[in-house]
C-alpha positions as CSV (number, residue, x, y, z in Angstrom):
1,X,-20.1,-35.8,56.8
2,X,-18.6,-39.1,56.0
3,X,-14.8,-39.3,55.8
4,X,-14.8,-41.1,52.3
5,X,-15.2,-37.9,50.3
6,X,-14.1,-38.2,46.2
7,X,-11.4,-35.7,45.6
8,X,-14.0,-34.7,42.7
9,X,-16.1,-33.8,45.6
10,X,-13.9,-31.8,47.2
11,X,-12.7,-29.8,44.6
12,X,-16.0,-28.9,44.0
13,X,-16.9,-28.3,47.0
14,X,-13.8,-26.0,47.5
15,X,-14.2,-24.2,44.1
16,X,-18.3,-23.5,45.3
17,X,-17.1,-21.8,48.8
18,X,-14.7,-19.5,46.4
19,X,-17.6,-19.1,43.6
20,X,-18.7,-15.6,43.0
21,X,-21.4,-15.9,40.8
22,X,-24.5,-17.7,41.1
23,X,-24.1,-19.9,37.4
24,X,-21.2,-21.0,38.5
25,X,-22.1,-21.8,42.1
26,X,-25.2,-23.9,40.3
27,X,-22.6,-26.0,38.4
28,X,-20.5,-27.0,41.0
29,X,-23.4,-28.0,42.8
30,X,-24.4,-29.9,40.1
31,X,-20.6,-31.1,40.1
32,X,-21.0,-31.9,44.2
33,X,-23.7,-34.1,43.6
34,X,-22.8,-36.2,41.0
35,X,-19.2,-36.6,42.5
36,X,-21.1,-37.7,46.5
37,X,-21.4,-41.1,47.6
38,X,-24.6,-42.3,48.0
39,X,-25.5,-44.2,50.8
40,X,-27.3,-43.2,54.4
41,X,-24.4,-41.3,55.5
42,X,-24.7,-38.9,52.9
43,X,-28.6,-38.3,52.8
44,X,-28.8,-35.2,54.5
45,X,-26.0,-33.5,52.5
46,X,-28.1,-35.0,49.3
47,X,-30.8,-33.2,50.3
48,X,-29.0,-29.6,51.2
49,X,-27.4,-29.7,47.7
50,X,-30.7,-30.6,46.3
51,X,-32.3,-27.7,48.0
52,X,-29.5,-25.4,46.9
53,X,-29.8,-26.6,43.1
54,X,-33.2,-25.9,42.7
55,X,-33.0,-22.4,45.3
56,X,-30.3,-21.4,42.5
57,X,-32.6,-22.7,39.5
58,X,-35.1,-20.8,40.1
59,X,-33.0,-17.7,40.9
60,X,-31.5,-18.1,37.8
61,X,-35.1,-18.7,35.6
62,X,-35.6,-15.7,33.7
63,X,-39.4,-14.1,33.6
64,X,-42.2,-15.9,33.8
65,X,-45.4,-16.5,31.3
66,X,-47.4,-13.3,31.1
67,X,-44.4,-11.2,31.5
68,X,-43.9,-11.0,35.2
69,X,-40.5,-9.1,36.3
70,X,-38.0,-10.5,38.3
71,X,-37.4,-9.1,41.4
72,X,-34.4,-7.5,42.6
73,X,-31.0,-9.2,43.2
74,X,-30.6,-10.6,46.2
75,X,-26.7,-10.7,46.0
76,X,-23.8,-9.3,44.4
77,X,-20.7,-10.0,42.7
78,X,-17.8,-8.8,45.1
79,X,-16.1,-5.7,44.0
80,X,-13.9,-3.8,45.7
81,X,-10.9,-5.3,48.3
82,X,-14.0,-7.1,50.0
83,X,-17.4,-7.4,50.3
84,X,-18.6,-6.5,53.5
85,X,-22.7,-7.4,54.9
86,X,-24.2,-4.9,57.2
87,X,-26.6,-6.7,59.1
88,X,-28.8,-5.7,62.4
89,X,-32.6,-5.6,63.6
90,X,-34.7,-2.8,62.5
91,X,-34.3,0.3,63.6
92,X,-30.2,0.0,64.5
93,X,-29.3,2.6,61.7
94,X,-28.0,0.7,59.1
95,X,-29.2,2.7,56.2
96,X,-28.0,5.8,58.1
97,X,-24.3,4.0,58.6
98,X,-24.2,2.7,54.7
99,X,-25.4,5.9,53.0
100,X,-22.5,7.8,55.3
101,X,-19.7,5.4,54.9
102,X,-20.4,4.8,50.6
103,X,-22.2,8.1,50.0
104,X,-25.0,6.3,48.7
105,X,-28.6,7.5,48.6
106,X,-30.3,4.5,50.3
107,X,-33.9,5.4,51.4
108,X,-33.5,5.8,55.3
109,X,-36.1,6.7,58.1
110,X,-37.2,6.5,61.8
111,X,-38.9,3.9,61.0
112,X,-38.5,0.0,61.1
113,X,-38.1,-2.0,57.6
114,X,-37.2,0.9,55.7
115,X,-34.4,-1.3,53.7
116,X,-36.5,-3.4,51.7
117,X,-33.7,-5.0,49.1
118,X,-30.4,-5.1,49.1
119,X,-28.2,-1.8,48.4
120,X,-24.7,-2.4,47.4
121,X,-22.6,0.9,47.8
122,X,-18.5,1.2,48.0
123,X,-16.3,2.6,50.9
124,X,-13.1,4.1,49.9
125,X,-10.0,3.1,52.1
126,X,-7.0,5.0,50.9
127,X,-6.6,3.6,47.2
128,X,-8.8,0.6,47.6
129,X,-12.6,0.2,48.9
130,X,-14.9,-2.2,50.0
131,X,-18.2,-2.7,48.9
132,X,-20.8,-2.9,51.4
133,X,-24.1,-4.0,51.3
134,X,-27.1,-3.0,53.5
135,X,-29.5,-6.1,53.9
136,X,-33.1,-5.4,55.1
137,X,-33.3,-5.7,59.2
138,X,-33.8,-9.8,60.4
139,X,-36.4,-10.1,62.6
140,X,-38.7,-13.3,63.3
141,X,-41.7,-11.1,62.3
142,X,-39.9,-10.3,58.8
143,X,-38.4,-12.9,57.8
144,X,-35.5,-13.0,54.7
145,X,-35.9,-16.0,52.6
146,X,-32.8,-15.0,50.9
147,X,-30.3,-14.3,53.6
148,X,-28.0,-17.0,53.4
149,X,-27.8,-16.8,49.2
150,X,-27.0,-12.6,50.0
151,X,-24.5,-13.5,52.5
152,X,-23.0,-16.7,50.3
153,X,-20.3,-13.9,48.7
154,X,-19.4,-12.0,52.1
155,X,-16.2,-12.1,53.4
156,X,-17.4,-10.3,56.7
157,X,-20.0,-9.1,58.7
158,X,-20.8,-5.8,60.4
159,X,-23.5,-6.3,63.2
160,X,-25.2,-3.0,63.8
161,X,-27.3,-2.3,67.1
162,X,-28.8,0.4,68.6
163,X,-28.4,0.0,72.3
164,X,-31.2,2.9,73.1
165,X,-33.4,0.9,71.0
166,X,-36.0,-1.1,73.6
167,X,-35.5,-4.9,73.5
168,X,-32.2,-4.4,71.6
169,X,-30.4,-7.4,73.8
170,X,-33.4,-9.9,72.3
171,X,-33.7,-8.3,68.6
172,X,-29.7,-8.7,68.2
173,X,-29.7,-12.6,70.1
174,X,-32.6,-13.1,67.4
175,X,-30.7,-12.0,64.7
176,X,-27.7,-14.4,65.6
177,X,-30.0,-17.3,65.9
178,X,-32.0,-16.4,63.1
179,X,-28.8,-16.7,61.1
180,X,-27.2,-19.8,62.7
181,X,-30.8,-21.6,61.5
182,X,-29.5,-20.8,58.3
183,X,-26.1,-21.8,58.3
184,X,-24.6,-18.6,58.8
185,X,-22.2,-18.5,62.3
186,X,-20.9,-15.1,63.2
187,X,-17.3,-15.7,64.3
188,X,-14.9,-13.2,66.4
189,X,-11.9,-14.8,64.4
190,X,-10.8,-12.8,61.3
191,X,-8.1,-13.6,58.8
192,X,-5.2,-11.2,59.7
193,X,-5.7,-11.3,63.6
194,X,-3.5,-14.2,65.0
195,X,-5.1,-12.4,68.8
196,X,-8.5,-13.9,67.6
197,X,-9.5,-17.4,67.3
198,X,-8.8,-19.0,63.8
199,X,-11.7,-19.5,61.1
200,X,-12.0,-23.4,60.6
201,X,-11.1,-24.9,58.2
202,X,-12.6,-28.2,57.1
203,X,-12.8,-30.3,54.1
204,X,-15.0,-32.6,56.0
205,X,-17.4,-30.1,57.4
206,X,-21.1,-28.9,55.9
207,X,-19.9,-27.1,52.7
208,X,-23.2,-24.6,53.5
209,X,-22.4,-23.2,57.1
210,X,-20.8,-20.1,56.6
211,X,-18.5,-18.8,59.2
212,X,-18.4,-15.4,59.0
213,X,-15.8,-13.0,61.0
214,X,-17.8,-10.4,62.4
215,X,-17.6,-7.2,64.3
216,X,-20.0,-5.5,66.7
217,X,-21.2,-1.6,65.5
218,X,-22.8,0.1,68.3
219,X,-24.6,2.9,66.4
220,X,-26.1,6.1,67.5
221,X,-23.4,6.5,70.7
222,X,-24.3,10.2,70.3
223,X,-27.6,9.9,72.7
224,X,-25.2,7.4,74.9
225,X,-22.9,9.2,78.0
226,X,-20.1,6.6,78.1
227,X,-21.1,3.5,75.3
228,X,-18.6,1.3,77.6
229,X,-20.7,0.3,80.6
230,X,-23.9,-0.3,78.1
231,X,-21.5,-2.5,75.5
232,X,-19.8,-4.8,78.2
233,X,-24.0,-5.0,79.5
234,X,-24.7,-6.0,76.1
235,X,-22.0,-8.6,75.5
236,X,-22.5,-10.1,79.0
237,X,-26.2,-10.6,78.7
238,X,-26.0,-11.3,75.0
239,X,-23.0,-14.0,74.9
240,X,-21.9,-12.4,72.2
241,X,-18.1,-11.1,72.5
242,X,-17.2,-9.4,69.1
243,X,-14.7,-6.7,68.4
244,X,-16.6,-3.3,68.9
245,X,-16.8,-0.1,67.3
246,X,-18.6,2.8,69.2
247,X,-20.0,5.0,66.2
248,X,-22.5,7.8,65.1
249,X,-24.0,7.4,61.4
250,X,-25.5,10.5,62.2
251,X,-22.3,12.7,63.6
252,X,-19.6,10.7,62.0
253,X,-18.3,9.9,65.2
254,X,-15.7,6.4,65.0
255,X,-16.8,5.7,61.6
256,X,-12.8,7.2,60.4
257,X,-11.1,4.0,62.3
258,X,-13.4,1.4,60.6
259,X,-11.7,1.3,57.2
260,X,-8.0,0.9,58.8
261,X,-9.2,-1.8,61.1
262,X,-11.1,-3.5,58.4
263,X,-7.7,-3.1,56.1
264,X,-5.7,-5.0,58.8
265,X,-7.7,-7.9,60.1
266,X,-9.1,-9.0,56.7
267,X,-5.7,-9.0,56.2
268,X,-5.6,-7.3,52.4
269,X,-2.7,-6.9,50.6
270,X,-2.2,-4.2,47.6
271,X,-0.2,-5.1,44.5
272,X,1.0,-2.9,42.2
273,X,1.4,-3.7,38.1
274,X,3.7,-2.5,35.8
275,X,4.5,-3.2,31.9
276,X,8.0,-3.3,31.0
277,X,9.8,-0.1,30.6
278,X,7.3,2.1,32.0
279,X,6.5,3.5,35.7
280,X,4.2,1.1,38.1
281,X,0.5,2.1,38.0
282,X,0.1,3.0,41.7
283,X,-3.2,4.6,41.0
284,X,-4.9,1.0,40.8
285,X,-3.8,-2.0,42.8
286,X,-5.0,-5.5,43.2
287,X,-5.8,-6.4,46.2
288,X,-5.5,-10.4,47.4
289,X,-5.2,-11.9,50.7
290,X,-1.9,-12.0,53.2
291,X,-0.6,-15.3,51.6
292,X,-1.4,-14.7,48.2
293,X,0.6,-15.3,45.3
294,X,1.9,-13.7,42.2
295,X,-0.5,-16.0,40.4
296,X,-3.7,-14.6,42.3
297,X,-2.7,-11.4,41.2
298,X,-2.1,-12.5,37.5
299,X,-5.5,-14.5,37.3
300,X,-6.9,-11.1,38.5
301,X,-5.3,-9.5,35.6
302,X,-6.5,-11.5,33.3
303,X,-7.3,-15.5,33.0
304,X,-5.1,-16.2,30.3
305,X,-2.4,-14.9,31.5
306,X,-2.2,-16.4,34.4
307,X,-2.6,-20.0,32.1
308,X,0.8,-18.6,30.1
309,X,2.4,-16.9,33.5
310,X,6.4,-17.8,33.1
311,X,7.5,-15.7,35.7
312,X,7.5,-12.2,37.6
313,X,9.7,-9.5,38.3
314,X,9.3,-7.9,41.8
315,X,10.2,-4.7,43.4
316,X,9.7,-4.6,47.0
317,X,11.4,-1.8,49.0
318,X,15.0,-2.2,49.7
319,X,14.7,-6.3,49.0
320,X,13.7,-6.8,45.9
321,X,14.7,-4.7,42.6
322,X,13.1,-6.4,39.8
323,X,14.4,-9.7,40.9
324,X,13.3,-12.8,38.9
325,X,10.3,-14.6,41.2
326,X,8.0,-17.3,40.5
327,X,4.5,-17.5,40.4
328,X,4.0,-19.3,44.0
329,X,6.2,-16.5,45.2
330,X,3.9,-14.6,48.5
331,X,3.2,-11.1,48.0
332,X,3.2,-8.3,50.6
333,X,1.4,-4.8,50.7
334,X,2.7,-2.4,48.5
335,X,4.7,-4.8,46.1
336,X,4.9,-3.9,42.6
337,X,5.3,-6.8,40.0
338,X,5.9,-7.1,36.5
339,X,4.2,-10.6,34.7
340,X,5.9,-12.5,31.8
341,X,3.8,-14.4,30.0
């Protein structure tokens, strides 16, 4: 990536890694491309966005002559406190896992390539949740055309294995490189662990590798003695050093520490609303990033008000009472606020 990048690029390009939905994502590729130099440096980069235009077009083209359906999505809008991927070989008990953790009535079987779409499904947390999706199994002899456009929205990934599972080592490495072909690194580093190595970040890097913090789900650990000697087997022969949950989709043991763990190293913070003169609604809270801002949580709200956002009043524990703050001002978990428009 050459070093002479617009600042109408980078915008763009900054405004596409944030983008949600995939109209938007096509017009700020469309922005991207228009706003790149051209010259040999930037040829390659011409033709990702190219390919990423027209993958979007024709994602985006409604039915065909003769009446042909569409098929079905092949990613979703994140809802929820985050949108997690579950991702794995076939076989590993993914279906199993989502339908227990969101309740969901995914098809499921003893069988590989059950999951034949992507099933969206929510995990309650306390008074958030996080929507999960359960993405067919990635294998070289099935192929998913649309794996990096699913995972485009995800702010994580949960790597499910099967460790009884013969050739489970090979079917996870292949997964991993399968992904890294396109563009998608699975990363140990996650946002609110500072024990972990940092995600990068950098303006000057491919705009379409996604690094995505991940952690290792060892499923079905009921037909397993002691998971620990067959995980630290796995991660040595497997390079592949993630943080680990030992689980049972099937028993429902481990699956009660995911949500908390999840909570704290995606670091998610809650945010409470009130109008003035009543009681905080503590049934509903926004949820932003460690970091974030009173006007993350206003734009949330709605758009306009975050346009016409004067200022906020914040209660916070024993610090703050209702305290004048402005809009930059960082929020913590559990504040309430009040926004003046």
């Amino acid at each position: 990536m050459p070093a002479n990048l617009t600042p109408e690029y980078k915008a763009a390009e900054a405004a596409y890694k944030r983008a949600n939905e995939p109209k938007e994502r096509l017009e700020l590729l469309r922005t991207m491309l228009r706003a790149l130099p051209k010259h040999k440096g930037t040829d390659h980069l011409q033709a990702d966005i190219k390919t990423r235009i027209k993958e979007l077009t024709e994602e985006l083209a409604g039915p065909r002559k003769g009446g042909v359906r569409r098929g079905p999505p092949t990613s979703f809008r994140r809802e929820g406190a985050a949108q997690l991927a579950l991702v794995g070989p076939p076989n590993s008990g993914k279906s199993t896992l989502h339908a227990r953790l969101t309740g969901s009535h995914a098809q499921t079987g003893e069988y590989p390539f059950t999951t034949q779409v992507a099933q969206p499904g929510m995990m309650p947390y306390e008074d958030v949740a996080f929507q999960l999706i359960d993405l067919p199994p990635v294998s070289p002899e099935h192929p998913i055309p649309w794996i990096g456009n699913a995972l485009q929205p995800a702010d994580a990934c949960l790597l499910v294995v099967d460790l009884c599972e013969a050739g489970c080592m090979e079917r996870s490495v292949a997964v991993r490189d399968m992904l890294a072909k396109r563009k998608i690194v699975l990363t140990a580093g996650w946002p609110g662990d500072t024990s972990t190595p940092r995600l990068p970040v950098d303006h000057e890097g491919d705009p379409f590798t996604i690094h995505l913090p991940t952690v290792l789900v060892v499923n079905k650990v009921d037909q397993i003695g002691d998971p620990d000697p067959e995980i630290a087997v796995f991660e040595d022969l497997t390079e592949m050093h993630f943080p680990t949950f030992a689980v049972s989709a099937a028993t429902g043991e481990g699956l009660d520490k995911i949500g908390p763990w999840l909570f704290a190293r995606l670091g998610i913070v809650r945010v409470y609303t009130k109008t003035p003169g009543k009681p905080p609604d503590m049934g509903r809270p926004y949820t932003i990033r460690q970091g974030g801002s009173v006007h993350q949580v206003a734009e949330l709200v709605h758009r306009e008000l975050a346009e016409q956002l004067k200022f906020a009043r914040l209660w916070r524990g024993s610090t703050f009472d209702g305290q004048h703050v402005g809009s930059d001002h960082a929020l913590q978990d559990g504040d309430v606020v009040e926004l003046h428009s």
